[in-house]
C-alpha positions as MATLAB code, in Angstrom:
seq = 'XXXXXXXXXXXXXXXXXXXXXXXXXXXXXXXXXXXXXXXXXXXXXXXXXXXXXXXXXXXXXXXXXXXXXXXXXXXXXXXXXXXXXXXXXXXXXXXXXXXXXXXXXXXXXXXXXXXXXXXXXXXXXXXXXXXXXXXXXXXXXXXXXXXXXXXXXXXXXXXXXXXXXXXXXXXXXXXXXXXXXXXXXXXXXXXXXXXXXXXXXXXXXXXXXXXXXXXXXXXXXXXXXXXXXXXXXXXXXXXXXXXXXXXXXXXXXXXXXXXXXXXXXXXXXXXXXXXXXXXXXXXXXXXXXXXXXXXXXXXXXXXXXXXXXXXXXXXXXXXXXXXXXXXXXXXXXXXXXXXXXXXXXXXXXXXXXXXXXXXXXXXXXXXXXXXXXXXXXXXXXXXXXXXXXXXXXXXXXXXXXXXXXXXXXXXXX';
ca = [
     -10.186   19.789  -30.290;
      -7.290   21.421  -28.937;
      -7.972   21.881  -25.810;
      -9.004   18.276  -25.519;
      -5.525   17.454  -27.161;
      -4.162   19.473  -24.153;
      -6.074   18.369  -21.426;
      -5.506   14.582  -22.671;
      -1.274   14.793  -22.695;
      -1.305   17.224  -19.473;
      -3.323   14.609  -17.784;
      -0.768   11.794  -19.011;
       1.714   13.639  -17.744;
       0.809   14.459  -14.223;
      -0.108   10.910  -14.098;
       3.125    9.660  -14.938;
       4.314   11.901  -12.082;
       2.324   10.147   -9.760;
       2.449    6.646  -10.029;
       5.745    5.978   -8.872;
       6.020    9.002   -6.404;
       3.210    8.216   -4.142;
       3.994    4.180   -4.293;
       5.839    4.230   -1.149;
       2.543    5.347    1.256;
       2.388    4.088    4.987;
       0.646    1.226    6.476;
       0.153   -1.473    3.839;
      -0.885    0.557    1.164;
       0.897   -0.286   -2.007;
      -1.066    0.953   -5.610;
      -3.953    2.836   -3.097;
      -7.195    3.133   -5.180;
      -6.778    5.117   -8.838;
      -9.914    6.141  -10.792;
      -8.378    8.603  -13.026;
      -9.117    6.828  -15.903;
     -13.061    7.723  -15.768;
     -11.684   11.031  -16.565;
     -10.317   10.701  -19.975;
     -12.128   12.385  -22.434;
     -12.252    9.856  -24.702;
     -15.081    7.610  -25.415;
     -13.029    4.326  -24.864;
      -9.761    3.914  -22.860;
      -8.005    0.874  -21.889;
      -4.668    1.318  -19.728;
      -2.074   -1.106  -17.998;
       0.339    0.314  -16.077;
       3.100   -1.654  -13.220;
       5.220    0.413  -10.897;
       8.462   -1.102   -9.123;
       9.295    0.103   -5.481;
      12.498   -0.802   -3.927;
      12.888    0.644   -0.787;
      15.925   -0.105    1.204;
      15.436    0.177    5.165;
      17.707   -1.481    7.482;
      17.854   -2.121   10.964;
      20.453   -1.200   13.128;
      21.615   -1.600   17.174;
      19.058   -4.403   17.231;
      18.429   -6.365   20.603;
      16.569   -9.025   21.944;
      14.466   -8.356   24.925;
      12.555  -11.524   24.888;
      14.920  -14.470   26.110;
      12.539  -16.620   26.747;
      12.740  -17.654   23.279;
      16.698  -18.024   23.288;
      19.417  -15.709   23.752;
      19.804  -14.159   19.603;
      21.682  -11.391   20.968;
      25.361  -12.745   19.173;
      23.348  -12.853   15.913;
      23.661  -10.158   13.617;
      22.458   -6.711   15.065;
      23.153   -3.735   12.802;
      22.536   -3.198    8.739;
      19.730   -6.086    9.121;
      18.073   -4.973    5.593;
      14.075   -5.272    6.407;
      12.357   -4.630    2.964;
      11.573   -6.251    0.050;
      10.899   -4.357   -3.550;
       7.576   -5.163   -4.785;
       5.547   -4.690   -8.339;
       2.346   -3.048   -8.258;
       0.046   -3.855  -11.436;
      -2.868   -1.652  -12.167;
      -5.090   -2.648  -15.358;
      -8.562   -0.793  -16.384;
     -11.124   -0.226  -18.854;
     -13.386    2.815  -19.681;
     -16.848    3.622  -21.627;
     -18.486    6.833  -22.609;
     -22.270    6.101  -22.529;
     -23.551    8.265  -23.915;
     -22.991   12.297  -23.381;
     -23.235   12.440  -19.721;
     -22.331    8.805  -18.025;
     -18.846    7.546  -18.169;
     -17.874    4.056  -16.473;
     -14.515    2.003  -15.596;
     -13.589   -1.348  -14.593;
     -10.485   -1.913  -13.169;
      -8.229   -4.760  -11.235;
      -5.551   -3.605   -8.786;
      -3.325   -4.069   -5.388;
      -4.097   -1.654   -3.062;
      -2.796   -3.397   -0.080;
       0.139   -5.241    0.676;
       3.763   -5.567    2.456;
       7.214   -8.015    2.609;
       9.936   -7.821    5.006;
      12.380  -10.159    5.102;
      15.043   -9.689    7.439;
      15.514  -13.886    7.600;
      16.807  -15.802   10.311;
      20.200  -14.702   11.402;
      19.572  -11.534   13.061;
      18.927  -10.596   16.894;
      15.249   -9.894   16.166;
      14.664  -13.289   14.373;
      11.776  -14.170   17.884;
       9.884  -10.924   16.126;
       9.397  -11.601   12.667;
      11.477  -13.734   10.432;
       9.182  -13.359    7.007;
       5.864  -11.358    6.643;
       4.024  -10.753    3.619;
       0.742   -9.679    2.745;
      -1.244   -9.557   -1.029;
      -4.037   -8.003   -2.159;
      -6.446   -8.260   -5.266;
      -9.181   -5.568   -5.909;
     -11.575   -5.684   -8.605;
     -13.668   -2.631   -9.194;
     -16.441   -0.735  -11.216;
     -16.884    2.799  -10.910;
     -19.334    4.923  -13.335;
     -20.004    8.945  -13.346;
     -22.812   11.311  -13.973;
     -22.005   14.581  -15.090;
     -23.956   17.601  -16.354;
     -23.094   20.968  -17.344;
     -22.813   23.911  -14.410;
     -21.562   27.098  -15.138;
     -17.959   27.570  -17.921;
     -17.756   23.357  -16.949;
     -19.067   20.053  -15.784;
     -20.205   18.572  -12.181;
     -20.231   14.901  -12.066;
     -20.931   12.539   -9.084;
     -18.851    9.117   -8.909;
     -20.196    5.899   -7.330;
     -18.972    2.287   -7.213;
     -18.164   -0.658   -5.769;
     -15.305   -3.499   -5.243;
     -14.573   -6.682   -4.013;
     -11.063   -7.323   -2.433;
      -9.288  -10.460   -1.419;
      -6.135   -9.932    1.242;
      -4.116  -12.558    2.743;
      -0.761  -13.162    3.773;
       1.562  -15.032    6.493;
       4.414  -14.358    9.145;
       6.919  -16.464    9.885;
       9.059  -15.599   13.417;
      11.427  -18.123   15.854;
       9.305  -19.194   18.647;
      11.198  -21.430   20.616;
      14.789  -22.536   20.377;
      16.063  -24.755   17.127;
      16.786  -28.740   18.044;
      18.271  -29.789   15.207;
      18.813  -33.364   16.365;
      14.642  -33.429   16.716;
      13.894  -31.568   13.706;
      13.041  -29.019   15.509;
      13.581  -25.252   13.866;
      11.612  -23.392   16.336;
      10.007  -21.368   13.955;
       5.879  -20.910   13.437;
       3.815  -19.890   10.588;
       1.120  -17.907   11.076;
      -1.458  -18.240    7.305;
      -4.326  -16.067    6.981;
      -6.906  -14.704    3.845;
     -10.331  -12.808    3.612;
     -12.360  -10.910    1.150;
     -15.254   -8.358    1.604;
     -17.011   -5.471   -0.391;
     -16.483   -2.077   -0.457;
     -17.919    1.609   -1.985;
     -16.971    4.874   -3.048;
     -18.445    8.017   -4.015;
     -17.880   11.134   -4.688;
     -18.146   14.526   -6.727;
     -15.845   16.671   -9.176;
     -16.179   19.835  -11.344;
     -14.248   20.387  -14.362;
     -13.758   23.094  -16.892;
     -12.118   21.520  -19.484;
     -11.047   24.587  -21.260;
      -8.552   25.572  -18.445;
      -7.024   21.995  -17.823;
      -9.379   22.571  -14.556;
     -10.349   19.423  -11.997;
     -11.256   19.148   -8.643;
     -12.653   15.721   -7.305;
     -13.251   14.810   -3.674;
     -13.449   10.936   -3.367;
     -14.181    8.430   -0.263;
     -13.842    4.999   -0.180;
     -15.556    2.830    2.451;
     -13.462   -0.037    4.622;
     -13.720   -3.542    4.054;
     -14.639   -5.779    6.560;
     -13.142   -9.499    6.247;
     -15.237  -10.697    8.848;
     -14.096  -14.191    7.179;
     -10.228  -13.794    7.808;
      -9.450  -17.301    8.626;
      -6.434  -19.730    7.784;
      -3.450  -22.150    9.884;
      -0.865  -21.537   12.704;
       1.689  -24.029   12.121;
       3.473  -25.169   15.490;
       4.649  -28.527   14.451;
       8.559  -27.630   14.177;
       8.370  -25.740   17.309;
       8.410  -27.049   21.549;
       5.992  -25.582   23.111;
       7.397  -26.641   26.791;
       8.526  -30.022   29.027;
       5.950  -32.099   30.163;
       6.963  -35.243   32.789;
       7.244  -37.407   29.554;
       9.191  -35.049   27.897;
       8.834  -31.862   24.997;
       5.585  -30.824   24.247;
       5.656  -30.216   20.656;
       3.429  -27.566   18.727;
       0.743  -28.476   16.041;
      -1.252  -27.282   13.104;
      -4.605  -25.896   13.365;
      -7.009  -23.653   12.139;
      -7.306  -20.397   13.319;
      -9.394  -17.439   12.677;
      -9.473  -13.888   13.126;
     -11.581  -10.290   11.927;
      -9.420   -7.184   10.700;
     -10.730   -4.179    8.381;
      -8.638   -2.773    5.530;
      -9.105    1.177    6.105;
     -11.459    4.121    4.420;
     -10.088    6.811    2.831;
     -10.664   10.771    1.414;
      -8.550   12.355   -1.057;
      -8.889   15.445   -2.482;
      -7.573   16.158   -6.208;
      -6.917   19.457   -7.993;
      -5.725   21.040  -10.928;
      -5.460   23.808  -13.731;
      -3.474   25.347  -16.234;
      -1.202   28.645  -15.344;
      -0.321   29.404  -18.791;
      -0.538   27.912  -22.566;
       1.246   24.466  -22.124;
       1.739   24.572  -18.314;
      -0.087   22.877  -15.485;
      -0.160   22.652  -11.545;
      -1.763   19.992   -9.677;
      -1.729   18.862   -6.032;
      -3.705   16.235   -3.962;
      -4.314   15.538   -0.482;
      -5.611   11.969    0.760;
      -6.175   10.437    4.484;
      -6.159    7.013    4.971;
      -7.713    5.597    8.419;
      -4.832    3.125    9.213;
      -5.317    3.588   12.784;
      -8.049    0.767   13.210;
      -5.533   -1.310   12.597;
      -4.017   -1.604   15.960;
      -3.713   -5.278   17.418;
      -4.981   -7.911   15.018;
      -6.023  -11.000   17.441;
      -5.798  -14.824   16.012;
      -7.234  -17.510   17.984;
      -7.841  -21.133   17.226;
     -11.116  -22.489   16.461;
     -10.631  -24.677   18.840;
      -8.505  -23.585   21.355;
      -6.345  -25.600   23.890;
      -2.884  -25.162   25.569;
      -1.354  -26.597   22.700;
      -3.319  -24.002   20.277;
      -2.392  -20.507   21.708;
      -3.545  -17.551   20.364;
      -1.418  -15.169   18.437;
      -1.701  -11.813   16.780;
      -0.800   -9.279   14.387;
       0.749   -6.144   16.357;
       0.210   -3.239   13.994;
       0.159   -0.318   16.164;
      -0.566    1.992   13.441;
      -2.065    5.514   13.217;
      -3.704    7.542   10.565;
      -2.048    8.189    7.548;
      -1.948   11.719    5.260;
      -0.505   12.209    2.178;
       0.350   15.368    0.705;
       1.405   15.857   -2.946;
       2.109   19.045   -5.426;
       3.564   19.133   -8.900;
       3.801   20.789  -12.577;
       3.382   19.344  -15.452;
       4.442   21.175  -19.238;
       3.183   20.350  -22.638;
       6.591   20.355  -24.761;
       4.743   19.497  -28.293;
       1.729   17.632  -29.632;
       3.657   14.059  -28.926;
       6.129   14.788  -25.402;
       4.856   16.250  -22.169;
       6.596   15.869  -18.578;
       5.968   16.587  -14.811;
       7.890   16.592  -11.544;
       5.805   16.020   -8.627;
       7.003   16.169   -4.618;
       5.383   14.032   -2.181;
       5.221   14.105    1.641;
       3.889   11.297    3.833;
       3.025   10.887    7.000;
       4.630    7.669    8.733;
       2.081    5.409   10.459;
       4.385    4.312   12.844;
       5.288    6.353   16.272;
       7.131    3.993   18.656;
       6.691    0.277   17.301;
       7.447   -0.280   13.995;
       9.755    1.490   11.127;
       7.171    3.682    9.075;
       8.447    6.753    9.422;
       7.909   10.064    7.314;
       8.779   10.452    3.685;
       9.850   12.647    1.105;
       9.907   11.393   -2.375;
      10.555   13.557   -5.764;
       8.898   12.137   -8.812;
       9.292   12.729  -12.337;
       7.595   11.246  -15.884;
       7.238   12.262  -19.596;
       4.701   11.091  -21.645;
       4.759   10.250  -25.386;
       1.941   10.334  -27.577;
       3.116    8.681  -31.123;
      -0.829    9.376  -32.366;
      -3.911   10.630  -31.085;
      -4.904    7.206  -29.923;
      -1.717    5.914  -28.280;
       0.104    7.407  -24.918;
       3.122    5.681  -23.430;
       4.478    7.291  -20.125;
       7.365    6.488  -17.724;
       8.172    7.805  -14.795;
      10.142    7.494  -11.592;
      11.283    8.818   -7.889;
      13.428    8.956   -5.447;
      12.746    9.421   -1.867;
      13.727    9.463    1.617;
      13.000    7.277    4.527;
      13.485    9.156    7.711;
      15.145    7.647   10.580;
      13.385    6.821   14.048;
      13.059    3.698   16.645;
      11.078    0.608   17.866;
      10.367   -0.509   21.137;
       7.851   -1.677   23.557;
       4.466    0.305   23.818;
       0.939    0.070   25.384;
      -2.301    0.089   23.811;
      -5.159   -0.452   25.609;
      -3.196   -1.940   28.426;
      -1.748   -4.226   26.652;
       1.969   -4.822   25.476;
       3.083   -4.320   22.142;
       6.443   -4.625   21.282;
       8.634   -6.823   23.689;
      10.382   -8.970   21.418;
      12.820   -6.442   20.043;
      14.311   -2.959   20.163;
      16.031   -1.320   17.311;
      17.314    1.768   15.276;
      17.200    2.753   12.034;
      18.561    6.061    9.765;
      17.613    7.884    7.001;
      17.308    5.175    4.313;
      16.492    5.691    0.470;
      13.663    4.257   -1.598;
      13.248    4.171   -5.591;
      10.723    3.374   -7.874;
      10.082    3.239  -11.579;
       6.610    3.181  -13.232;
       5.499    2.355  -17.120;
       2.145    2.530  -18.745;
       0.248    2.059  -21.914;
      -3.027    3.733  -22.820;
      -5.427    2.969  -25.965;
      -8.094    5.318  -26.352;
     -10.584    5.927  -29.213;
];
């Protein structure tokens, strides 16, 4: 019973550390996938946690390179704030059956992004609003049998994810006197399946876990939705503008796979080290392609310029038991920016910290938060495949600052 007692609040603890530190990952990864909850030793465990990111990039010595949509050059250019702050809701379930099969339900947002730099800045022709949401509902169980001072277990599951989203961007010159704002909306949503499996060994004694986990893409091979054109000229015909439309448009993108590798163990009687390392395969995103279902002049194609490459992860902590009811951890977390030349991902460095509180045996709230750093870098025009990316804008940005904060309750019995 007391090492279980241990295990249980060290567990809490490193969690805490965790969930706000790694919130800020690259690509569109927001919550990620999180099974830890199949872990905890008790026979039934229900947890809700939500995590608040605000980080605070801004663009700076911004310049239009694309006249043909107007000359936005005298608009704002420098301390253009890009992000949005976002919540990130995680809620799950968990059953002992048995000795030897543990299993977990769980509803999350792995995915998603906002920036919102509006429409008076010079980079207004590349993106005015974009947003993207996610919903993930998944069920995960666990075999495990005893090997050696501890336990193997094999994971498996399954999940079904809805993503969708829009951009907004300045197309063509505003005519007020015609209604015409020049800007077009790009709508799009999809859902697919996905799996995971994987293996761990613990040794409960020690405070002792090491899991390896993969999760499969997601094909939405039904991405579909609008462009809206009808607020924008498309060009002058010999009677006149051509105005823009709304039609339906579809397209095929897949969210990525991913490995991580988790580890712990206690060092001494109260203390705990833990560290994880996780790649995410954001480079098949690259250039998302929209075209209209049925395509004419006045329905051009679009897309979704990306650009992205693979993404790593890297975290390490400690975690200390103070008493039977307080523990803490601090946690430091390095990731790899998915951008290099188009877009602002850069690397990151964020420190996390959290302390749990167990008021009884069946109860744990925790709260935790970080503080990071968003390393400078640039945009501009690149080539993939032959193909431009990038010649709307250029721009700078410095070493900006992002903060989260992250609360959870757990009721196990």
């Amino acid at each position: 019973m007391v090492h279980k007692k241990i295990k249980t609040a060290m567990m809490a603890a490193l969690t805490a550390a965790l969930t706000a530190s790694a919130a800020n990952a690259g690509g569109l990864e927001r919550g990620g996938y999180n099974i830890d909850l199949l872990f905890d030793p008790s026979t039934y465990a229900a947890e809700a946690a939500a995590t608040y990111v605000n980080p605070q990039r801004e663009l700076d010595n911004v310049v239009d390179i694309n006249p043909a949509n107007g000359d936005l050059n005298g608009l704002p250019n420098s301390g253009v704030r890009d992000t949005e702050g976002y919540w990130v809701p995680r809620i799950g379930v968990k059953a002992g059956i048995g000795d030897s099969v543990d299993c977990m339900a769980d509803y999350s947002q792995p995915w998603g992004a906002h920036t919102s730099p509006g429409a008076n800045w010079a980079g207004a022709n590349d993106n005015i609003e974009t947003k993207i949401e996610s919903d993930n509902y998944a069920a995960t169980c666990s075999y495990k049998w005893d090997m050696g001072k501890g336990q193997f277990r094999v994971i498996g599951g399954g999940f079904y994810q809805e993503v969708g989203g829009f951009k907004e961007r300045l197309v063509s010159p505003a005519v007020p006197a015609l209604g015409i704002t020049g800007v077009g909306r790009m709508d799009l949503e999809g859902s697919g399946w996905g799996w995971r499996a994987g293996v761990a060994y613990e040794i409960p004694e020690y405070a002792l876990r090491a899991s390896l986990v993969y999760n499969s893409k997601v094909d939405l091979d039904n991405l579909d939705g609008t462009i809206d054109l009808s607020r924008v000229i498309l060009g002058v015909g010999p009677t006149g503008p051509i105005f823009g439309s709304r039609y339906d448009v579809s397209s095929f993108a897949s969210m990525p796979d991913s490995l991580e590798l988790k580890v712990q163990t206690g060092i001494a009687p109260g203390w705990l080290v833990f560290g994880s390392v996780k790649w995410t395969d954001w480079s098949q995103l690259q250039i998302v392609s929209v075209t209209a279902d049925d395509p004419s002049p006045v329905r051009p194609p679009t897309s979704l310029d990306l650009l992205y490459r693979d993404g790593w992860t890297i975290s390490g902590g400690v975690g200390h038991k103070f008493n039977d009811q307080w523990s803490g951890a601090v946690s430091l977390t390095w990731d790899r920016g998915t951008s290099h030349g188009y877009g602002n991902q850069t690397d990151s460095w964020t420190l996390g910290t959290g302390v749990s509180y167990m008021p009884t045996e069946n109860v744990e709230l925790r709260l935790a938060g970080a503080i990071g750093l968003l390393t400078s870098g640039s945009s501009g025009p690149q080539t993939y495949n032959g193909v431009p990316v990038g010649t709307n804008v250029t721009y700078d940005f410095g070493t900006d600052i992002v903060s989260a904060i992250s609360t959870s309750l757990k009721v196990k019995f």
